[in-house]
DOGU-153294 format. One record per residue (C-alpha): residue number from 1; residue in three letters; x, y, z. Coordinates in steps of 0.05 Angstrom, whole numbers. Each point is the difference from the previous one (the first is absolute). Example, Ala and Ser with C-alpha at 12.3 -4.5 7.8 and 13.67 -1.06 7.14 Angstrom:
# DOGU-153294
NODE   n res      u      v      w
NODE   1 Ala    246    -90    156
NODE   2 Ser     27     69    -13
# end
This chain:
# DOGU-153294
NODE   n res      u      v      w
NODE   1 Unk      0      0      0
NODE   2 Unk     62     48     24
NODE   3 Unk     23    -11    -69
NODE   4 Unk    -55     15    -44
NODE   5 Unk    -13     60     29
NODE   6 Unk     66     27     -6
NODE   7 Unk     -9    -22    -79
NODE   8 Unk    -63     36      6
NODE   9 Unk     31     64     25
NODE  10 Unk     67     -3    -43
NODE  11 Unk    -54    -10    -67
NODE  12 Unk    -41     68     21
NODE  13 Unk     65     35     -3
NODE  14 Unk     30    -30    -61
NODE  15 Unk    -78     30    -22
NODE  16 Unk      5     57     30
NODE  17 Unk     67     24    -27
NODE  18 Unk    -15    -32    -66
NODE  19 Unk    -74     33     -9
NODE  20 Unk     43     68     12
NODE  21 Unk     51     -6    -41
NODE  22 Unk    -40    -20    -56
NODE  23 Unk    -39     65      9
NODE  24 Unk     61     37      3
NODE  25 Unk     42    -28    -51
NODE  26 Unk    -48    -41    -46
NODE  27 Unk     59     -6    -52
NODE  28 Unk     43    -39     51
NODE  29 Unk      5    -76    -20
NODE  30 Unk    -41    -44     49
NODE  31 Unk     57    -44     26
NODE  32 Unk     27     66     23
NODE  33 Unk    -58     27     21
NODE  34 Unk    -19    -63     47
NODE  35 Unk     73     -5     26
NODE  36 Unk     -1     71     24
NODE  37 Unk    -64    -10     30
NODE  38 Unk     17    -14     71
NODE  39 Unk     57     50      2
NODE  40 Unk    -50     48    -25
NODE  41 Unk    -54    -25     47
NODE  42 Unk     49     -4     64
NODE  43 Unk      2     80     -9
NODE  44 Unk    -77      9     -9
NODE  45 Unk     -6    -40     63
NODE  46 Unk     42     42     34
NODE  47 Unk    -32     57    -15
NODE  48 Unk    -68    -35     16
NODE  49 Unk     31     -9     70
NODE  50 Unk     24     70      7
NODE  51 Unk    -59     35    -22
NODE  52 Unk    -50    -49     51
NODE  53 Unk     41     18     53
NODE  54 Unk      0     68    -14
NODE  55 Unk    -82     -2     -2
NODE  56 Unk      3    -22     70
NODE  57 Unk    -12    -71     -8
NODE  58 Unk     28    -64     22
NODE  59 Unk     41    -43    -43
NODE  60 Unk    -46    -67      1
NODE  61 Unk    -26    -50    -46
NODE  62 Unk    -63     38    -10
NODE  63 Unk     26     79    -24
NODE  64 Unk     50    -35    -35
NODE  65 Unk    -33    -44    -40
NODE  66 Unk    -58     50    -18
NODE  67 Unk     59     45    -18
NODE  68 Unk     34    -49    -38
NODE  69 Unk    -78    -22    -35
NODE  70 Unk     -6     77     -8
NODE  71 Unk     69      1    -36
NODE  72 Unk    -17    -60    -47
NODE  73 Unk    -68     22    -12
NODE  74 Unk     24     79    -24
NODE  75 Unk     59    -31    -47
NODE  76 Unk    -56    -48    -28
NODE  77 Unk    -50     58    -15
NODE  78 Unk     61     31    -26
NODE  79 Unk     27    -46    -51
NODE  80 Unk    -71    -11    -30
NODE  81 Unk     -5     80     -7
NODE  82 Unk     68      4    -25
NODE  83 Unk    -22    -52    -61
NODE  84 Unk    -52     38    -13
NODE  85 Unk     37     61     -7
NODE  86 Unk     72    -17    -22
NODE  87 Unk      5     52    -42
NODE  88 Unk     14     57     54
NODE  89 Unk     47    -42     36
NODE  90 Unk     69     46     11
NODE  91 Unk     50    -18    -47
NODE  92 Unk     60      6     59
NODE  93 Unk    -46    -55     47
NODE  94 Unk    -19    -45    -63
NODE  95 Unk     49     10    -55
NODE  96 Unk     58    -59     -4
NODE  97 Unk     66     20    -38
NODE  98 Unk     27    -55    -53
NODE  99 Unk     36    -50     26
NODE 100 Unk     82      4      4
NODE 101 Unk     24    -72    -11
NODE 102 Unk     72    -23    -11
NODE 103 Unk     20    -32    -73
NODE 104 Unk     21    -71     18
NODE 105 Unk     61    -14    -26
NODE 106 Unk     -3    -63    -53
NODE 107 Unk     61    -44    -15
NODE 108 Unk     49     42     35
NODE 109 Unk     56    -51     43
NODE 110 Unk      9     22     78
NODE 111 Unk     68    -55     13
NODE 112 Unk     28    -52    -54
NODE 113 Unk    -58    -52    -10
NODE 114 Unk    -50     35     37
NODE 115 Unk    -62     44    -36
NODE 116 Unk    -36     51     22
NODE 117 Unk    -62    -38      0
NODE 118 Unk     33    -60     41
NODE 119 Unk     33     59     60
NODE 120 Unk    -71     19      4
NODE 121 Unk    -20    -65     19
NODE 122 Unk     63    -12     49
NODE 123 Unk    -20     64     29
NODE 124 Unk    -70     -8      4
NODE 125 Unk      9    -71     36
NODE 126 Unk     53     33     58
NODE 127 Unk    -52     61     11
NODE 128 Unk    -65    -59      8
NODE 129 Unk     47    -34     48
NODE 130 Unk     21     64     38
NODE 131 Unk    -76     23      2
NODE 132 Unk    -20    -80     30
NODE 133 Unk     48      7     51
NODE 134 Unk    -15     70     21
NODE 135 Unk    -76    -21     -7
NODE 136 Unk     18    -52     50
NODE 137 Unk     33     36     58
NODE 138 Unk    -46     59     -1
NODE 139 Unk    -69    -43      0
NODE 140 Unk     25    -48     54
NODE 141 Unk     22     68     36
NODE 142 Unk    -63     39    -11
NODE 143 Unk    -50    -46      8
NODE 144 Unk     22    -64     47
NODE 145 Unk     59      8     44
NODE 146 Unk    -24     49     56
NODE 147 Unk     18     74     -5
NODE 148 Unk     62      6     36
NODE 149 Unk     30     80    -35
NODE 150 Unk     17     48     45
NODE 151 Unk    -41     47    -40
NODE 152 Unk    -63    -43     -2
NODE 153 Unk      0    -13     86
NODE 154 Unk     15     70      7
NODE 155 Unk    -34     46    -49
NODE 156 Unk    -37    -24    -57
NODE 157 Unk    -49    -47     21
NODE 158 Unk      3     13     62
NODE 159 Unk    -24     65    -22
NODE 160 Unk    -58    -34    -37
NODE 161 Unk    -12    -39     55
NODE 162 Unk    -10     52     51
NODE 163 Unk    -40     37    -54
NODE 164 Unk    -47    -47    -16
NODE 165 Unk    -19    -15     75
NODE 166 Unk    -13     77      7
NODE 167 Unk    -37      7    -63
NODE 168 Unk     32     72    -15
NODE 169 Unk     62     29    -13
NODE 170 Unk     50     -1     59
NODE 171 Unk     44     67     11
NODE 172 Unk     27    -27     75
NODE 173 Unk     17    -67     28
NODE 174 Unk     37    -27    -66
NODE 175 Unk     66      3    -34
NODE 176 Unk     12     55    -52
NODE 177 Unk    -82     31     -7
NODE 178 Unk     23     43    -49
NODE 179 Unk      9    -54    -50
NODE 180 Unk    -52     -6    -65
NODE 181 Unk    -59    -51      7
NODE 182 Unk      9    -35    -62
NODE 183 Unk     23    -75     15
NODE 184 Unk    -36     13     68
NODE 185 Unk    -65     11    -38
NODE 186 Unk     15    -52    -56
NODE 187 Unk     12    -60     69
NODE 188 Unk    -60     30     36
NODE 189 Unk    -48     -2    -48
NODE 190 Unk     12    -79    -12
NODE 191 Unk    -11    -16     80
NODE 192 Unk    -65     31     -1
NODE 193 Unk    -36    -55    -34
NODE 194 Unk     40    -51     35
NODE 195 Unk    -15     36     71
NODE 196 Unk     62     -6     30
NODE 197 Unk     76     11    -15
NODE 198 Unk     35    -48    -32
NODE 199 Unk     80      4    -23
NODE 200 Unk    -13    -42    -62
NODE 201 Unk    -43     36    -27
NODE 202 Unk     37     72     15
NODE 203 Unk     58    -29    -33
NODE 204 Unk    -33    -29    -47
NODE 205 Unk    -39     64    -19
NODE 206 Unk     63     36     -7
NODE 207 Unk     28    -54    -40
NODE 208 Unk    -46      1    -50
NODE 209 Unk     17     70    -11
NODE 210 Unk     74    -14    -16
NODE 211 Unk    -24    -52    -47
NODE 212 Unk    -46     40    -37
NODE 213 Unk     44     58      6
NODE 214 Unk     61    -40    -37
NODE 215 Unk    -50    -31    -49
NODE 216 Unk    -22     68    -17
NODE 217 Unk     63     22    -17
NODE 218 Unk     23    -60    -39
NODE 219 Unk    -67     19    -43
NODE 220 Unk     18     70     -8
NODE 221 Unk     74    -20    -25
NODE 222 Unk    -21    -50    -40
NODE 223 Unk    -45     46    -38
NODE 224 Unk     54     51    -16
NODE 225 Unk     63    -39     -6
NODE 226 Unk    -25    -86     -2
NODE 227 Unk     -6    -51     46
NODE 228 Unk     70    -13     -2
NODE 229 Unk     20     67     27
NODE 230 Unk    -54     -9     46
NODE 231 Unk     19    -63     33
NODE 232 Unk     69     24      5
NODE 233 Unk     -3     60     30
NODE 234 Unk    -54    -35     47
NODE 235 Unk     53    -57     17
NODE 236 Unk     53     60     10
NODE 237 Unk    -42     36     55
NODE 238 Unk    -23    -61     36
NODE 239 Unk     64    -41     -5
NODE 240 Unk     23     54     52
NODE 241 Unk     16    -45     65
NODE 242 Unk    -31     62     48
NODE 243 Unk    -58      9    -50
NODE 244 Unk    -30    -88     15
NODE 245 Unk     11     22     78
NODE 246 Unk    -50     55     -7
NODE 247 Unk    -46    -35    -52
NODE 248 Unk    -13    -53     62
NODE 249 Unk    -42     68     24
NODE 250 Unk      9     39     70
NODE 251 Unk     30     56    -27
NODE 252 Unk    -38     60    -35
NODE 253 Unk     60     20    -37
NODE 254 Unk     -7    -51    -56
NODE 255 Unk    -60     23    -19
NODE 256 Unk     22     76     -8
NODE 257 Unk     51    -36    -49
NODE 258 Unk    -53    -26    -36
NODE 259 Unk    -38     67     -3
NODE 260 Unk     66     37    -26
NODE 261 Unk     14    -52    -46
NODE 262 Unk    -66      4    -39
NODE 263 Unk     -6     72      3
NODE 264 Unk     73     18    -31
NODE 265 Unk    -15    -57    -50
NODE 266 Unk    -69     41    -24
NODE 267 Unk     28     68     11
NODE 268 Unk     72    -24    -45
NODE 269 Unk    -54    -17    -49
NODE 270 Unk    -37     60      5
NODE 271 Unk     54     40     -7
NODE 272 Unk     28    -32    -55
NODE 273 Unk    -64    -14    -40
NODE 274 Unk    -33     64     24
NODE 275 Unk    -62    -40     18
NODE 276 Unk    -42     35     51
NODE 277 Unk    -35    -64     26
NODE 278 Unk     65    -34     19
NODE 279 Unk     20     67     37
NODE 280 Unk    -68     -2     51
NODE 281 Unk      0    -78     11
NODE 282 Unk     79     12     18
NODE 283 Unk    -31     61     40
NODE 284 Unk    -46    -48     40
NODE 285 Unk     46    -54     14
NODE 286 Unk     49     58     24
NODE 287 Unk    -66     23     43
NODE 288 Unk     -5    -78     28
NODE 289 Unk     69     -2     28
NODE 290 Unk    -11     71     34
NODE 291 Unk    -56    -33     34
NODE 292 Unk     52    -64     10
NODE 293 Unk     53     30     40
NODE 294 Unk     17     67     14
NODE 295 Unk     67     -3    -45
NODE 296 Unk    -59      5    -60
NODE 297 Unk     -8     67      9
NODE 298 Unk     76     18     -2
NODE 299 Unk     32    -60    -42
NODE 300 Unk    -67    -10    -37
NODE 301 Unk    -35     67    -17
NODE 302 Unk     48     53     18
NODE 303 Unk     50    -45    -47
NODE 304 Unk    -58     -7    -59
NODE 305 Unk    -14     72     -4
NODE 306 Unk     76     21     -1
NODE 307 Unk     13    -58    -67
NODE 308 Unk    -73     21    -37
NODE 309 Unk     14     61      9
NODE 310 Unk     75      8    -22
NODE 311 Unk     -5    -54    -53
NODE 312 Unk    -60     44    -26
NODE 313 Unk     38     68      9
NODE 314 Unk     69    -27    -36
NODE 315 Unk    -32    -43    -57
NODE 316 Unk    -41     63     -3
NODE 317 Unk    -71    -46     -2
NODE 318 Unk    -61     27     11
NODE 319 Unk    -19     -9     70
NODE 320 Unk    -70    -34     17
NODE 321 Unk    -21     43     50
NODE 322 Unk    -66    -52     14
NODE 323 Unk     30    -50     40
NODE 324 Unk     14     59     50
NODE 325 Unk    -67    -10     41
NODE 326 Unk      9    -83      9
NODE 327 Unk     54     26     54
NODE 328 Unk    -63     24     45
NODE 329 Unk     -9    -77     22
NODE 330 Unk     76      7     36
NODE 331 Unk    -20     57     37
NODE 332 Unk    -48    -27     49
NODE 333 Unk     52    -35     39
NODE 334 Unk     58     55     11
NODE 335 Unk    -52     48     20
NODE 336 Unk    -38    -56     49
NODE 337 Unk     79     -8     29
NODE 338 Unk      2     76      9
NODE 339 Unk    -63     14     30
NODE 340 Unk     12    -51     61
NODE 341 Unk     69     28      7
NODE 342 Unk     40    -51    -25
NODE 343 Unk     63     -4    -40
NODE 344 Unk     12    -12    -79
NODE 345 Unk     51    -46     12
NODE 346 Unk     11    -54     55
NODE 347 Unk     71     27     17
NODE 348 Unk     10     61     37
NODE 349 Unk     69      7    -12
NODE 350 Unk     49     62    -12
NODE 351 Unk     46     11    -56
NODE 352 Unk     77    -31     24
NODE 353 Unk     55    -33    -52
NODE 354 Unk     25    -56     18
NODE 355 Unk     64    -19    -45
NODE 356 Unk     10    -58     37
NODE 357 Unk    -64    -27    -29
NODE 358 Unk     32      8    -74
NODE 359 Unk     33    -63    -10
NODE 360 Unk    -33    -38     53
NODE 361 Unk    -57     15    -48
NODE 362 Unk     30    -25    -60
NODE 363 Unk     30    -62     37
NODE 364 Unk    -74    -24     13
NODE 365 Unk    -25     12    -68
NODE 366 Unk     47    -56    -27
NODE 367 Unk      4    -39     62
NODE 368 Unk    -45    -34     46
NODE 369 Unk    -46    -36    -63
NODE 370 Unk    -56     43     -1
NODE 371 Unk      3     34    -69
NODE 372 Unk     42    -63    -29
NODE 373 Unk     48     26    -53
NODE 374 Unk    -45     48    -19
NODE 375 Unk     36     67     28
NODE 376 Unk     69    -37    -41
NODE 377 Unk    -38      1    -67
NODE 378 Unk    -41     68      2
NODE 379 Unk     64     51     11
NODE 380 Unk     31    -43    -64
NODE 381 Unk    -66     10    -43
NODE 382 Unk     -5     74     26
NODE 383 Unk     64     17    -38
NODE 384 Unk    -18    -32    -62
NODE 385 Unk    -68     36      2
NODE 386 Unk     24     57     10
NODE 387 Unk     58    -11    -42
NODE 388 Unk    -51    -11    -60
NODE 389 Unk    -38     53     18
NODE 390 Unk     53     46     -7
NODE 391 Unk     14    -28    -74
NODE 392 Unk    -72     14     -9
NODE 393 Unk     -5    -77    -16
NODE 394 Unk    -61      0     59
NODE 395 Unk    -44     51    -18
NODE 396 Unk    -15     20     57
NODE 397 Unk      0    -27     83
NODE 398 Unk    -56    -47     15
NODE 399 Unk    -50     31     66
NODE 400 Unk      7    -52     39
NODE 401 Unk     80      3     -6
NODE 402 Unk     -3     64     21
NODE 403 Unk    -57     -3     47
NODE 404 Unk     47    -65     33
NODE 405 Unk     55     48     14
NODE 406 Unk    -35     58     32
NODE 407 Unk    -31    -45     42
NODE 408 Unk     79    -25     17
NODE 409 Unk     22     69     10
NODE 410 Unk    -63      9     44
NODE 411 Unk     21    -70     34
NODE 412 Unk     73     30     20
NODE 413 Unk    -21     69     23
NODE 414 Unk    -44    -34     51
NODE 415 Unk     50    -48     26
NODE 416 Unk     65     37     -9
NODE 417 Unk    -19     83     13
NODE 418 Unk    -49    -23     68
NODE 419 Unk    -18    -47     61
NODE 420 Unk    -36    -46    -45
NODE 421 Unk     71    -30     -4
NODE 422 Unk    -18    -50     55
NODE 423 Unk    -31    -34    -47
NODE 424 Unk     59    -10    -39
NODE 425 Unk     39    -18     56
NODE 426 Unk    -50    -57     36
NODE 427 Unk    -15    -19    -73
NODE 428 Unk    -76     10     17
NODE 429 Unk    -23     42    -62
NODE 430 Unk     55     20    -43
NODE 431 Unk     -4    -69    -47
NODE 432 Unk    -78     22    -13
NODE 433 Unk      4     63    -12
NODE 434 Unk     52    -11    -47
NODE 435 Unk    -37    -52    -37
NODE 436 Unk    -44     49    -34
NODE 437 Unk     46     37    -39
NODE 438 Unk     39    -69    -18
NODE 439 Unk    -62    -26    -26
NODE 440 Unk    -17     72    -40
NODE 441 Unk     70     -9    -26
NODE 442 Unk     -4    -72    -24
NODE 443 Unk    -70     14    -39
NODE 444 Unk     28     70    -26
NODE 445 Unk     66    -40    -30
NODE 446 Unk    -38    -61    -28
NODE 447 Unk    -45     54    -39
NODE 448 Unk     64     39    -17
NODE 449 Unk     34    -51    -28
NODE 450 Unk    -62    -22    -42
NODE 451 Unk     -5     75    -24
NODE 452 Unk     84    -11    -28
NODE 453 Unk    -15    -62    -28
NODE 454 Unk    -61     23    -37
NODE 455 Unk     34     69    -23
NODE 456 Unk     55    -38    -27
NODE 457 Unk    -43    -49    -42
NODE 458 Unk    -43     51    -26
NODE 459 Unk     61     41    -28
NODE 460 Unk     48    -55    -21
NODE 461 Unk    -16    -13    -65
NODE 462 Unk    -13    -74    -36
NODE 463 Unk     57    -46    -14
NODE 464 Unk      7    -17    -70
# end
C-alpha cells in the first residue's frame, strides 16, 4: 500500500510538471517534456507549500491536496484553452529554435585497426558499465541501507521531519531556518498520504529527482549534439567518485548540481541559438535551485544574469527582456528570510585570508578520492580550450565552462579570504562545494570540445 501511494504521488507530479510545461513550451519534444516534469513539478510544489503557509494554513493532507487538485485542475482548463487558441501563444514561451546536431564522422580511423564506428561502441559499452555501477551504489544507498549522512541526521530530513510534525514552516528549533523549502516540500508532500515519516520514501523522493534530473539532461544533449555525446558527458559527470556518494541522497547539494547543470545547458543553447524558450525554461530551473539551497540565489541566479547578460551585451544580441518577470517566483523566499530577521546565508562569517589554506586547498582537490582524477584532467583541458579559443578554432567559450569557473572563483573566495575556512580544514564542506563548479566545468568542456570538432568538420573541405 506504502508503495503505491508513493507511485501515486510521484505520477501527479510527473503530471503536474508535464501538463505545465506543455502549456508553456508546446514545441518541446515529449520525452523532454515528461522527464522535466518532476523537476518542474518539485518547484510548483514548493511554491504550493509557500504560498499555503503564507494563507495561514496548515501544511496537511487536506490543503495540500485541494491545492495540488486546484493546481492540476487550472493547468488542465489551461491546455484545453490554449488548443483552442494557439494562435496567440508568445512566440519567446512557444517558439523552439532548429536543432544544432553534430555531423558524425563516417569512415574516419581513431588508432590502427580501430573505426570510428567500432570506438563508439567501445565507448558506449565502458559508459553503460560505469552508469550500472553508479546505478548500483546510489539505489542501494538511497533507498535500503539506512540513512547514516551527517547531513541527512542533522539537517535535511531532519528538517522535513520536524516540519511535517508541525505542519508549518519552522523559523526556531532547527538547524539552518533560513534554508529554501524545496526538497523539504518535495519529501513532505509524499508522507502525507502515507501518514507518517518514513526514510525510504524521503530518500527515495529525492532520488527520483536525481534520476529524472540526469535523464533530462541526457535528452536535452542528445537533441542538440546525439546520444553519443549525451551518454558521455552523462558517464563523465557521474563517474565522479564524490558525485555516486551524494546520488545515495542526504545531501541537498546534488540536487542544486542538477538544477545548474540543466539551466547552463538551456541558457548555452539560448545563447547560442538565440531561442527565447530555451532562455525561460533555463530561467526556471535557475529559479528551482534558488528555492533548493540558498547558494541558488548567488551561484544560480546572481551567476545566470551576469553570463545572459554579458554574452548578450558582447555578441551584441538582442536581449529578451520577457523572461525578466519569471524571477518574481525567487523572491518570495529572500524576502520571507528578511522579514523574520534572518540571514541570506547560513555563515556569519567576516572577511580574513588565510594563505595557509592555498595549497592545503589544492592538496585536497587531488587527494583524498573525492573528485577522482577529475581536478588532474580539467586544468589540462582548460589550456587547450583556451588555447583554441585564442586561435579562434572554438568560436567562442561554452556557458557552462564559464559558469563552472565563476562558481570556482566563488568556491575559493569563501574558503580562502574568510572563517568558512574550517570547512576546509575539518574537510566538512569544502569537497561539496567544490563539486559544483567541477561538474559546470566537465559539461562546459564536453560541449566545447563538440563545438571544435564540429567547426573543424564543417570548414575542412572533402578529401578527393
Amino acid at each position: 500500500m506504502s508503495v503505491l501511494l508513493f507511485c501515486l504521488t510521484a505520477m501527479l507530479l510527473i503530471l503536474e510538471g508535464t501538463l505545465f510545461l506543455r502549456i508553456a513550451f508546446p514545441r518541446l519534444e515529449r520525452a523532454i517534456s515528461l522527464a522535466l516534469g518532476y523537476p518542474i513539478a518539485a518547484l510548483l510544489n514548493a511554491l504550493l507549500f509557500f504560498a499555503i503557509d503564507a494563507s495561514g494554513l496548515r501544511w496537511n493532507a487536506g490543503t495540500i491536496g485541494m491545492g495540488h487538485a486546484l493546481l492540476v485542475g487550472m493547468l488542465v482548463v489551461w491546455l484545453w484553452m490554449g488548443q483552442r487558441n494557439r494562435e496567440d501563444r508568445s512566440e519567446c514561451f512557444s517558439g523552439q529554435a532548429p536543432r544544432a546536431s553534430m555531423p558524425a564522422p563516417r569512415g574516419i580511423t581513431i588508432f590502427s585497426g580501430i573505426s570510428w564506428s567500432s570506438f563508439q561502441w567501445i565507448v558506449v559499452a565502458l559508459c553503460m558499465i560505469s552508469l550500472t555501477a553508479t546505478f548500483f551504489v546510489a539505489s542501494t544507498h538511497a533507498l535500503i541501507l539506512p540513512s547514516s549522512y551527517i547531513d541527512t541526521v542533522s539537517n535535511w530530513n531532519l528538517r522535513s521531519r520536524a516540519m511535517l510534525s508541525a505542519g508549518t514552516l519552522l523559523t526556531e528549533g532547527v538547524v539552518k531556518p533560513q534554508y529554501p523549502i524545496l526538497l523539504h516540500a518535495l519529501q513532505i508532500v509524499f508522507m502525507l498520504p502515507l501518514r507518517g515519516w518514513h526514510d525510504t520514501a524521503a530518500n527515495a523522493a529525492t532520488f527520483l529527482l536525481s534520476l529524472s534530473s540526469f535523464l533530462a539532461l541526457f535528452l536535452l544533449v542528445r537533441r542538440d549534439h546525439g546520444a553519443f555525446i549525451a551518454l558521455v558527458m552523462i558517464t563523465a559527470l557521474t563517474s565522479v567518485p564524490l558525485v555516486t556518494v551524494h546520488l545515495g541522497q542526504g545531501f541537498g547539494d546534488i540536487h542544486l548540481i542538477q538544477y545548474f547543470l540543466l539551466s547552463a545547458f538551456l541558457l548555452e543553447r539560448g545563447i547560442r541559438l538565440e531561442d527565447c524558450a530555451s532562455l525561460a525554461l533555463s530561467a526556471m530551473l535557475v529559479i528551482a535551485s534558488a528555492w533548493t539551497k540558498l547558494e541558488g540565489f548567488y551561484e544560480g541566479i546572481g551567476f545566470w544574469f551576469l553570463l545572459w547578460l554579458g554574452s548578450s551585451m558582447i555578441e551584441r544580441r538582442k536581449i529578451p527582456w520577457q523572461v525578466l518577470p519569471l524571477f518574481l517566483f525567487a523572491l518570495p523566499w529572500p524576502l520571507f528570510v528578511k522579514l523574520h530577521h534572518m540571514l541570506l546565508s547560513p555563515h556569519n562569517r567576516g572577511f580574513e585570508f588565510h594563505f595557509s589554506a592555498i595549497p592545503l586547498g589544492f592538496f585536497y582537490m587531488g587527494t583524498e578520492g573525492s573528485f577522482g582524477i577529475a581536478w588532474y584532467i580539467i586544468p589540462f583541458c582548460l589550456v587547450i580550450l583556451f588555447t583554441l579559443r585564442f586561435l579562434k578554432i572554438l568560436p567562442r567559450l561554452p556557458i557552462p565552462l564559464l559558469w563552472g569557473l565563476l562558481a570556482m572563483v566563488f568556491a575559493f573566495v569563501i574558503f580562502f579570504c574568510t572563517g568558512e575556512v574550517s570547512g576546509l580544514y575539518n574537510q566538512e564542506s569544502f569537497h561539496r562545494v567544490l563539486l559544483a563548479p567541477l561538474l559546470l566545468l566537465i559539461e562546459g568542456g564536453v560541449i566545447a570540445f563538440v563545438e571544435i570538432f564540429t567547426n573543424v568538420a564543417d570548414t575542412t573541405p572533402p578529401s578527393s
